[in-house]
BAVO-347742 format. One record per residue (C-alpha): residue in three letters; residue number from 1; x negated, y negated, z. Coordinates in steps of 0.2 Angstrom, whole numbers, plus 2048, in hexadecimal, padded with zeros to 3 digits. Layout:
% BAVO-347742
<atom r="ALA" k="NUM" xx="X" yy="Y" zz="Z"/>
...
% end
This chain:
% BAVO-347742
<atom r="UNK" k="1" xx="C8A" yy="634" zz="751"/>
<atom r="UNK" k="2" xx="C8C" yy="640" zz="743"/>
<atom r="UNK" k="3" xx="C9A" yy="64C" zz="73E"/>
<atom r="UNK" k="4" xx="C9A" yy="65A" zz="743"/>
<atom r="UNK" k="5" xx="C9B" yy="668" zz="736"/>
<atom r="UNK" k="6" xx="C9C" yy="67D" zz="735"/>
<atom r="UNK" k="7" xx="C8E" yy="686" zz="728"/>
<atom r="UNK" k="8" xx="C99" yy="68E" zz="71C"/>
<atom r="UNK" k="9" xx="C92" yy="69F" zz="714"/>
<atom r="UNK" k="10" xx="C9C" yy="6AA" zz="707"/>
<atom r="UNK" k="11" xx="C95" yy="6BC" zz="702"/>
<atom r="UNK" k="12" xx="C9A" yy="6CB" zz="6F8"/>
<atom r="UNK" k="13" xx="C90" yy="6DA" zz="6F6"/>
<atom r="UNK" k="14" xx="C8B" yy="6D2" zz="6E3"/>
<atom r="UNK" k="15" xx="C89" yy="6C2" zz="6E9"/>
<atom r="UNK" k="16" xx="C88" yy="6B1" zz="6F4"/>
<atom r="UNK" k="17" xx="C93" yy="6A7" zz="6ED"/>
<atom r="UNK" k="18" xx="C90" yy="698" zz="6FC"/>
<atom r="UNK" k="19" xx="C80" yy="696" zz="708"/>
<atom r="UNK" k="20" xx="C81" yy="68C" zz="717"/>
<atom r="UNK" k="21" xx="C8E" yy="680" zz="70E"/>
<atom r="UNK" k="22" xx="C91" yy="66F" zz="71C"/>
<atom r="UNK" k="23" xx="CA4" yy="670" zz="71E"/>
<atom r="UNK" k="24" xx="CB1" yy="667" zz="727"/>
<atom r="UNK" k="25" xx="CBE" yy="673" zz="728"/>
<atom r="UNK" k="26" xx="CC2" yy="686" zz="722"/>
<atom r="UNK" k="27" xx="CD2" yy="690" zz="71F"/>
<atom r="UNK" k="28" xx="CCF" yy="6A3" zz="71D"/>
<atom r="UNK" k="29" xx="CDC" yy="6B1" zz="717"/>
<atom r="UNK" k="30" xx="CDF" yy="6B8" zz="728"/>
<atom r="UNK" k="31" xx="CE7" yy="6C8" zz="727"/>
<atom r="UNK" k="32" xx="CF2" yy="6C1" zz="734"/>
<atom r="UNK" k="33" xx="CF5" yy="6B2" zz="72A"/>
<atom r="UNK" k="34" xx="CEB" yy="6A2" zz="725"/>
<atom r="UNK" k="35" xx="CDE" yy="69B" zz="732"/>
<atom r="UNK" k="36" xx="CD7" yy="68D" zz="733"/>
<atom r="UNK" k="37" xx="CC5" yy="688" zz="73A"/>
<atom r="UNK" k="38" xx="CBD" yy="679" zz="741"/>
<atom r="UNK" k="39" xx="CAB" yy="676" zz="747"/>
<atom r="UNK" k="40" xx="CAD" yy="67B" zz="75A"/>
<atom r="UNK" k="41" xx="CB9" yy="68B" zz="755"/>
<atom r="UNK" k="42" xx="CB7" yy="69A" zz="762"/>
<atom r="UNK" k="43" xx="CAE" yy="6A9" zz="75A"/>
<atom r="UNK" k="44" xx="CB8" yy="6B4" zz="754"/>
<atom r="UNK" k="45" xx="CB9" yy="6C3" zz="747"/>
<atom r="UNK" k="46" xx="CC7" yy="6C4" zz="738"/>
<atom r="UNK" k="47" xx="CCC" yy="6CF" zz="72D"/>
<atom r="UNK" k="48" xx="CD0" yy="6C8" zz="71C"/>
<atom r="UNK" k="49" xx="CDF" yy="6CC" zz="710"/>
<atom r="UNK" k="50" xx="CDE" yy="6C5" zz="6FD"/>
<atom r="UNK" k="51" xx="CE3" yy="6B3" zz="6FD"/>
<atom r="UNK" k="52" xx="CDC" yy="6A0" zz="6FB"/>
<atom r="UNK" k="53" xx="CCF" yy="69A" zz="706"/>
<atom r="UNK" k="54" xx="CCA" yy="689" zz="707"/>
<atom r="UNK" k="55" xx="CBF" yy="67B" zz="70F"/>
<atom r="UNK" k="56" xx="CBE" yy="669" zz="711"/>
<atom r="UNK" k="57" xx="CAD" yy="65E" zz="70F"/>
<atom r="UNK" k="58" xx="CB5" yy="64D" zz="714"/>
<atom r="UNK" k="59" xx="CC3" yy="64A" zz="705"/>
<atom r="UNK" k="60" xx="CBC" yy="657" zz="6FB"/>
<atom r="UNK" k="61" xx="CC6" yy="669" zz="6F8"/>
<atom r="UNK" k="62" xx="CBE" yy="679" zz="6F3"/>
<atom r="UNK" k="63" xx="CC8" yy="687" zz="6F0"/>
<atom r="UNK" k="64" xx="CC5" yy="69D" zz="6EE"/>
<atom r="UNK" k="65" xx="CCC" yy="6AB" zz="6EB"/>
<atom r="UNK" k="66" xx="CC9" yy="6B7" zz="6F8"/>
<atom r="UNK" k="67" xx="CCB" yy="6C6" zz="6F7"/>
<atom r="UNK" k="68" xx="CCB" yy="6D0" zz="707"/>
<atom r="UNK" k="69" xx="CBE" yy="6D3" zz="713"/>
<atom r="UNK" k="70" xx="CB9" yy="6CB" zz="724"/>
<atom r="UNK" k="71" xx="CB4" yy="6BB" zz="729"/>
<atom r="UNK" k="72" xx="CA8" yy="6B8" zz="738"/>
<atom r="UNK" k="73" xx="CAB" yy="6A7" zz="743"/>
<atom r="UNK" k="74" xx="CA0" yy="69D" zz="74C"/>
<atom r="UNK" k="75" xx="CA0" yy="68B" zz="753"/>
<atom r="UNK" k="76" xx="C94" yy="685" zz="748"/>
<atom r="UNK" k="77" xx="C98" yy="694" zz="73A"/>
<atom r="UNK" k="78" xx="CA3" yy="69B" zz="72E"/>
<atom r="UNK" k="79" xx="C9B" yy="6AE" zz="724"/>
<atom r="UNK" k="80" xx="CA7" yy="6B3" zz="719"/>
<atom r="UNK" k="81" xx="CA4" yy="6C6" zz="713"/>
<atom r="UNK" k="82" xx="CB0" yy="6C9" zz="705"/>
<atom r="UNK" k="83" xx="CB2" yy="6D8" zz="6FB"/>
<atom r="UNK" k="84" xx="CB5" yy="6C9" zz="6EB"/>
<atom r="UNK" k="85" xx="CB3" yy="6B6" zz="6ED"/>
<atom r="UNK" k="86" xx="CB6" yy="6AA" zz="6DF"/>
<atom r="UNK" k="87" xx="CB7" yy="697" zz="6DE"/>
<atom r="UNK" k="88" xx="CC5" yy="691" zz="6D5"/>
<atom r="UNK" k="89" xx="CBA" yy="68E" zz="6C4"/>
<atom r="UNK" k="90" xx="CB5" yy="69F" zz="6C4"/>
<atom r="UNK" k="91" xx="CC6" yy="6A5" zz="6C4"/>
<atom r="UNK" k="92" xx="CCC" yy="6AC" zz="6B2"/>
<atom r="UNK" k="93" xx="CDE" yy="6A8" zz="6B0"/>
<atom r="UNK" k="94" xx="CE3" yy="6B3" zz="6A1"/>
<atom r="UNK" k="95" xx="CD7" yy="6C1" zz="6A9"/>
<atom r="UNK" k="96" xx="CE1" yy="6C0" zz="6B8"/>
<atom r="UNK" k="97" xx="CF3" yy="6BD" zz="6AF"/>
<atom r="UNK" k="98" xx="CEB" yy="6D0" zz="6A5"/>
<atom r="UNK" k="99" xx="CE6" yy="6D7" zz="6B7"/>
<atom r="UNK" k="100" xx="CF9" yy="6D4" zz="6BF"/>
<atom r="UNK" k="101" xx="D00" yy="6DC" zz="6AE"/>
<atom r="UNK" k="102" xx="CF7" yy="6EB" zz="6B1"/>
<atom r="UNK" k="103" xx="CFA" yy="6EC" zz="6C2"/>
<atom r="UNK" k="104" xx="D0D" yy="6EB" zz="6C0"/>
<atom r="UNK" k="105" xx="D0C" yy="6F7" zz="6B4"/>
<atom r="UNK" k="106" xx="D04" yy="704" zz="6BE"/>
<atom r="UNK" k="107" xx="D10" yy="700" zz="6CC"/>
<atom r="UNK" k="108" xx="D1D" yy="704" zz="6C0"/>
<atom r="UNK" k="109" xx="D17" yy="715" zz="6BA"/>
<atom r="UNK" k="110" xx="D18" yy="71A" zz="6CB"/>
<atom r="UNK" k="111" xx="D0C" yy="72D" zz="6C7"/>
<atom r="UNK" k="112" xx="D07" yy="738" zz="6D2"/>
<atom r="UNK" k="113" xx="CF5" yy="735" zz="6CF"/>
<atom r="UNK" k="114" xx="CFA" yy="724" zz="6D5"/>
<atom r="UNK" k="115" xx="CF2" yy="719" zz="6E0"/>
<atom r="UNK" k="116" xx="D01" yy="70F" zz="6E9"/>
<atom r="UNK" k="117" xx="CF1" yy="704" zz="6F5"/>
<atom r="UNK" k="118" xx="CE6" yy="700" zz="6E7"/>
<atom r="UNK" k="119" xx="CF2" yy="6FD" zz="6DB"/>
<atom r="UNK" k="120" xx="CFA" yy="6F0" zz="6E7"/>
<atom r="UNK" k="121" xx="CEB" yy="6E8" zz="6EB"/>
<atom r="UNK" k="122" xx="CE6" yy="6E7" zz="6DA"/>
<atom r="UNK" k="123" xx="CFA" yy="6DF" zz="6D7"/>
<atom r="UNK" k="124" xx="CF2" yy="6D1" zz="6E6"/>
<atom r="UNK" k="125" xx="CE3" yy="6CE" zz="6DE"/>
<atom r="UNK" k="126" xx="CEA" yy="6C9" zz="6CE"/>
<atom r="UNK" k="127" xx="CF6" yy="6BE" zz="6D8"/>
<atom r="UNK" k="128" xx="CEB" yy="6B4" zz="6E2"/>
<atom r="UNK" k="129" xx="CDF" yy="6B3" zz="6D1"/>
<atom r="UNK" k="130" xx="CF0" yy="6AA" zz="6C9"/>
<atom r="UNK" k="131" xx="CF3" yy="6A0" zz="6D9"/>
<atom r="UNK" k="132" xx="CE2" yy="697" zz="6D8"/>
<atom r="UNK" k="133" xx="CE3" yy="695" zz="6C6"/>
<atom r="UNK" k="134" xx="CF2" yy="68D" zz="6C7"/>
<atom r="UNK" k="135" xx="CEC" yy="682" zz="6D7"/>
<atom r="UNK" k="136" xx="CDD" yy="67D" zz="6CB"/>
<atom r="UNK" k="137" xx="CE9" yy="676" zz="6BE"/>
<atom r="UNK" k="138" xx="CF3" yy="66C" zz="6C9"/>
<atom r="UNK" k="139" xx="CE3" yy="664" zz="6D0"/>
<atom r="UNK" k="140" xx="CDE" yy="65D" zz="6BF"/>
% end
């Protein structure tokens, strides 16, 4: 009898960054907290907040950067719609080490043309960027 599986798809508006991918297992940045899906899993509707998502294929790990958005659940089906996805090689450590720099920066300024939400999600970005970069070094 074979395993069963859940299609995993990732898309942002520039891109699919993974089509109908066979997985064993997904964990998903709930806003909520981290979620975990298996094959069976009630539907269900999540938001996203920027954080590490990941999926098992038997002892294989893969591992994003998500960065908000929402994810649509199925019992055969993971869609992923993010507003930014990358996979942990795409993921630019001194970029991201440049991005958190700014981003504290701005926070520190604290203008009046200031904006507090964006530059905080800016500030979370950068930090789930370093997060993965430093998860990726670990694993080699």
């Amino acid at each position: 009898m074979e395993k069963k599986r859940i299609l995993l798809t990732i898309l942002t508006p520039e891109k699919t960054v993974l089509a109908d991918k066979p997985v064993d297992f997904v964990a998903i940045p709930a806003l909520g907290g981290e979620m975990g899906v298996l094959p069976g899993h009630a539907p269900f509707v999540v938001q996203l907040k920027e954080g590490i998502m990941h999926y098992k294929e038997g002892p294989h790990k893969e591992v994003f950067a998500v960065l908000a958005g929402f994810a649509e659940i199925y019992a055969d089906r993971v869609l992923v719609l993010a507003e930014a996805a990358e996979l942990s090689k795409e993921v630019n450590e001194e970029r991201a080490r440049q991005a958190l720099q700014k981003a504290r920066e701005t926070l520190a300024m604290r203008g009046a043309d200031l904006d507090l939400d964006e530059a905080n999600a800016s500030l979370r970005r950068a930090m789930v960027r370093l997060k993965i970069a430093e998860i990726r070094r670990r694993h080699k």
